[in-house]
C-alpha positions as CSV (number, residue, x, y, z in Angstrom):
1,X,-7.1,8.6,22.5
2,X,-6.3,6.0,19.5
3,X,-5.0,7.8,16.6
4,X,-7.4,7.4,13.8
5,X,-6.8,8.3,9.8
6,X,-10.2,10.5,10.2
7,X,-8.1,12.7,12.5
8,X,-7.5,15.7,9.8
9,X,-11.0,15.1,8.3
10,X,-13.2,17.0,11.0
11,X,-13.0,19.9,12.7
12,X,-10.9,19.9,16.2
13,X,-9.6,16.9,15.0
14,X,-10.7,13.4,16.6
15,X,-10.7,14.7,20.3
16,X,-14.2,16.0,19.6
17,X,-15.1,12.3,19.1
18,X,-17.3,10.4,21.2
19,X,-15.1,8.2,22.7
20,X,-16.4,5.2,20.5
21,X,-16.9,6.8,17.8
22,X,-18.5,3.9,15.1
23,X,-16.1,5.7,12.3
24,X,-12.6,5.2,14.3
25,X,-13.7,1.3,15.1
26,X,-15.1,0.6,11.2
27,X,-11.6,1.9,10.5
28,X,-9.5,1.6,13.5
29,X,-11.2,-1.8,15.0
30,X,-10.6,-1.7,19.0
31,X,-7.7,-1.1,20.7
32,X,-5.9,-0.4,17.4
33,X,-6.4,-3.5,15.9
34,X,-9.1,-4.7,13.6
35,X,-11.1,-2.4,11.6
36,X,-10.4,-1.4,7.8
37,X,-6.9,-0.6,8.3
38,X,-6.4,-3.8,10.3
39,X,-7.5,-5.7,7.7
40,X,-5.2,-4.4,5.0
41,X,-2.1,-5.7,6.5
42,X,-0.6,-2.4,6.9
43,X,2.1,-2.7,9.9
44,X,1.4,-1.4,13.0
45,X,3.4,1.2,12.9
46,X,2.0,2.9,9.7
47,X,-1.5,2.6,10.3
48,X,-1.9,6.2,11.6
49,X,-0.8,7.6,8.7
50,X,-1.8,9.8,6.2
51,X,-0.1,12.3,3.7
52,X,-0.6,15.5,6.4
53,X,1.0,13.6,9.4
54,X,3.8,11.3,7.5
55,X,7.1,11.8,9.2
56,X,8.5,11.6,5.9
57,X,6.4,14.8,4.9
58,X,9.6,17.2,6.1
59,X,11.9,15.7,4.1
60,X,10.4,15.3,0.7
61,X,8.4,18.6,0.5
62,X,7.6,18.3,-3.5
63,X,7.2,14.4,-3.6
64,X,4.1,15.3,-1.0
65,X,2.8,18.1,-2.9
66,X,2.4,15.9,-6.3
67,X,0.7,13.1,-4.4
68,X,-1.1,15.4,-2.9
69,X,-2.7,16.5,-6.2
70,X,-2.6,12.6,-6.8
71,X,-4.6,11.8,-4.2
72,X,-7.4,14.1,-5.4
73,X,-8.0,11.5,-8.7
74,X,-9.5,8.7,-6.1
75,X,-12.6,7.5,-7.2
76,X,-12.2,8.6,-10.7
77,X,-11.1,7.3,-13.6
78,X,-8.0,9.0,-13.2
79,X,-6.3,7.3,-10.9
80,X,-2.7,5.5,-11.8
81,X,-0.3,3.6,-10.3
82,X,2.5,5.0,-8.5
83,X,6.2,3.6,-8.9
84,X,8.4,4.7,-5.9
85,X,12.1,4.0,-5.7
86,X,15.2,5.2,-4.1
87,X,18.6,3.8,-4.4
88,X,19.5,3.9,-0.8
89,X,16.8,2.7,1.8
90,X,15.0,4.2,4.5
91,X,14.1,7.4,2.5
92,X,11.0,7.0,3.4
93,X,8.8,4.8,0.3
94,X,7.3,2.6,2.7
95,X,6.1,5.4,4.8
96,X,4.5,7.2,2.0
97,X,3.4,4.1,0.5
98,X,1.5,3.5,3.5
99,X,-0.3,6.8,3.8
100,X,-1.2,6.8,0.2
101,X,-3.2,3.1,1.5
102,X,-4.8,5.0,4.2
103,X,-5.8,8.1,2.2
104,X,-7.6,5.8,0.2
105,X,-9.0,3.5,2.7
106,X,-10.1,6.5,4.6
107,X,-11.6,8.5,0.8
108,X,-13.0,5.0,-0.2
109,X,-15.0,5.1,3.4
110,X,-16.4,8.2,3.3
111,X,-17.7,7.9,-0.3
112,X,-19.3,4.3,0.4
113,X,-20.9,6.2,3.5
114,X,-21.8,9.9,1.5
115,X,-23.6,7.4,-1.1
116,X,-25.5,5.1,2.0
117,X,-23.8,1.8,0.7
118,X,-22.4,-1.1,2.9
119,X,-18.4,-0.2,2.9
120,X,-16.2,-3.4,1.9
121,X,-14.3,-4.8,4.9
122,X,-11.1,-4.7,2.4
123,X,-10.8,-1.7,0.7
124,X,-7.1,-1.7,0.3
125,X,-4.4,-4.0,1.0
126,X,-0.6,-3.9,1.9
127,X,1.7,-6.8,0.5
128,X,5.4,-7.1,1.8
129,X,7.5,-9.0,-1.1
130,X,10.6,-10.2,1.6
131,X,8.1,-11.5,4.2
132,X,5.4,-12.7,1.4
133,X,8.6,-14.6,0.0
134,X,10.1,-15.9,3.5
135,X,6.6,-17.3,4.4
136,X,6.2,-19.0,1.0
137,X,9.4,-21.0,0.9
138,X,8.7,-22.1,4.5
139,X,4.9,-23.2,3.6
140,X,7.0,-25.1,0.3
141,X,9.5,-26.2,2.4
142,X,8.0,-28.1,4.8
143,X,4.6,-28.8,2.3
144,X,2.7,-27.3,4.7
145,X,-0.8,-27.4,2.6
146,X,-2.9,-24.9,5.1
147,X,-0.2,-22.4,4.4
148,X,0.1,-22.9,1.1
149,X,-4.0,-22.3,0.6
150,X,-3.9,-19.3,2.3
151,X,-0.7,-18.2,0.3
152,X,-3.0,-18.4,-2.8
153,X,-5.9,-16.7,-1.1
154,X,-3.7,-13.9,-0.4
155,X,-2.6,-13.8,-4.0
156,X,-6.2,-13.6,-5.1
157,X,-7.4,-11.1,-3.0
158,X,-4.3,-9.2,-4.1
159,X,-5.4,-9.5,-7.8
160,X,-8.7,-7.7,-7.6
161,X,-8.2,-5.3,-4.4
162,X,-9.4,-1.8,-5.2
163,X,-6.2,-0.8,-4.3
164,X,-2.8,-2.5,-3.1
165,X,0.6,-1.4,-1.8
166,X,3.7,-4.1,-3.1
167,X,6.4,-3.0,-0.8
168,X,9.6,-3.8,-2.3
169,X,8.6,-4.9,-5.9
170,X,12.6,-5.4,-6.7
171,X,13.5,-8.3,-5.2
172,X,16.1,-10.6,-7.8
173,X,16.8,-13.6,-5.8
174,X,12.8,-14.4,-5.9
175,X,12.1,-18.5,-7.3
176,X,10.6,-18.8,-10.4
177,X,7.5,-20.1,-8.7
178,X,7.1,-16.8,-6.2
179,X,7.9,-14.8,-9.5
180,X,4.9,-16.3,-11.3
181,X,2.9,-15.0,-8.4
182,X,3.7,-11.7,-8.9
183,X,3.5,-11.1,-12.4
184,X,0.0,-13.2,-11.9
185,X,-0.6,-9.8,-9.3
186,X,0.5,-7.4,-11.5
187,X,-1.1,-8.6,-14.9
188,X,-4.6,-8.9,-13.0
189,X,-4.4,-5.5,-11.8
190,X,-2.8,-3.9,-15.0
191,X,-5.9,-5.4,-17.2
192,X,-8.6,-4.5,-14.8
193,X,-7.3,-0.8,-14.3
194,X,-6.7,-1.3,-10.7
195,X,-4.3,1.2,-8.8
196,X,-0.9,-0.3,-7.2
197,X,1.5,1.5,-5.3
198,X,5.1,0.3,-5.6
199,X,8.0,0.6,-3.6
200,X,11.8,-0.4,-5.1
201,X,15.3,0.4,-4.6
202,X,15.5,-0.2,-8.4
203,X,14.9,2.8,-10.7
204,X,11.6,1.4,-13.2
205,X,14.5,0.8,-15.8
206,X,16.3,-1.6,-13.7
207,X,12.6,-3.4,-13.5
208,X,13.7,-4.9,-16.8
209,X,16.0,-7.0,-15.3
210,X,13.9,-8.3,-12.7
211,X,10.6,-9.1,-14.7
212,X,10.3,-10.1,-18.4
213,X,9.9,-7.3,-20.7
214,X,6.1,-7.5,-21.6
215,X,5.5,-7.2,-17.5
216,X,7.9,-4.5,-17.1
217,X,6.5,-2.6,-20.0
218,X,2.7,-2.3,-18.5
219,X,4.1,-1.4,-15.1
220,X,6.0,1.2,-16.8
221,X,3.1,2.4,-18.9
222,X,0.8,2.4,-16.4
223,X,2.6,4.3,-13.7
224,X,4.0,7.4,-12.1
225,X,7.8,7.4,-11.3
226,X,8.1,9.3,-8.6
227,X,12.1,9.1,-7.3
228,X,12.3,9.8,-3.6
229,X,15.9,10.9,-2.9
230,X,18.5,11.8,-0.5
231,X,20.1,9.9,2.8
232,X,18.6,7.3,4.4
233,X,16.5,8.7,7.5
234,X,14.9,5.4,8.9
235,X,15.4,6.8,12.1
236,X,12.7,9.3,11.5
237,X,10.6,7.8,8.5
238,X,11.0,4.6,8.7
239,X,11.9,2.3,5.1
């Protein structure tokens, strides 16, 4: 049966599922594409995930137990942002940065359903700064204008997502003109109180040097450092 992120959620787990069971497909879409988690852009390999079955669980005990207590803040005010870095990869940030998504993809779906309201198609979203940046010099390169446009549709929907993963926020060699976009991200999401998850092999005071200070200073007051350490394990948890 398709994995699904309602797996730990009921009782026996999703084998005692129908075998279309109109949860899984709103979430899961058919075949394991589509659905909520389809549309966040989370890759394939992460969309299963969620803080009880993450591979990188094992290996960073503690880190799991805090966002565990994190977690339980969705849907309040309470909610922050969470910085994750490690100086070598493959420790296991995007992994964890990727349950966190689902945890709230799957919490923000129950709750629109608990309160009988029409869930949102996007309720999270997953951006990956190296490809985001490869596919925007190509669309620049070659002025490819349908590209381009949905280059800045991405960027908006970024902006006012409920919630959002930036998967390697610590890129230097970015052009001033990708930059802008991201501080446009960031400062969106900073002044409307909206949750971002990011991922960095920079510790949050090496941020400094990648962003101006002003942006560096409201990612750093409006997060959670949370310092993933040890030897890279891609093998096992992926980046």
């Amino acid at each position: 049966m398709q994995k699904c992120i309602l797996d730990g959620n009921r009782v026996g787990g999703c084998a005692t599922c129908p075998p279309h069971c109109p949860h899984r497909i709103a979430l899961n879409g058919l075949e394991g594409s589509g659905g909520r988690v389809g549309s966040s852009g989370i890759p394939s390999e992460y969309k299963h995930l969620t803080l009880s079955n993450s591979p990188a669980r094992e290996h960073h005990k503690g880190v799991y137990e805090s966002l565990g207590r994190y977690v339980q803040t969705f849907g309040t005010e309470e909610v922050r942002s969470v910085y994750l870095y490690s100086e070598e990869p493959g420790t296991g940030k995007t992994t964890t940065a990727c349950a966190l998504l689902n945890e709230w993809i799957m919490r923000e779906y129950v709750r629109y359903k608990k309160e009988g309201k029409t869930v949102p198609q996007l309720l999270g979203m997953f951006l990956d700064i190296n490809e985001m940046q490869s596919e925007y010099n190509i669309a620049t390169m070659t002025n490819d204008e349908d590209s381009l446009k949905r280059f800045g549709e991405r960027i908006k929907k970024a902006q006012s997502v409920s919630y959002l993963v930036i998967d390697d926020i610590g890129v230097r060699d970015a052009t001033e003109a990708f930059r802008s976009y991201i501080h446009s991200i960031i400062n969106a999401r900073v002044t409307n109180g909206l949750p971002t998850v990011y991922t960095s092999n920079l510790s949050i005071s090496e941020m400094e040097e990648v962003f101006d200070a002003r942006l560096y200073d409201r990612i750093r007051n409006n997060s959670g450092v949370i310092r993933m350490g040890g030897k890279s394990k891609r093998k096992h948890v992926g980046k």
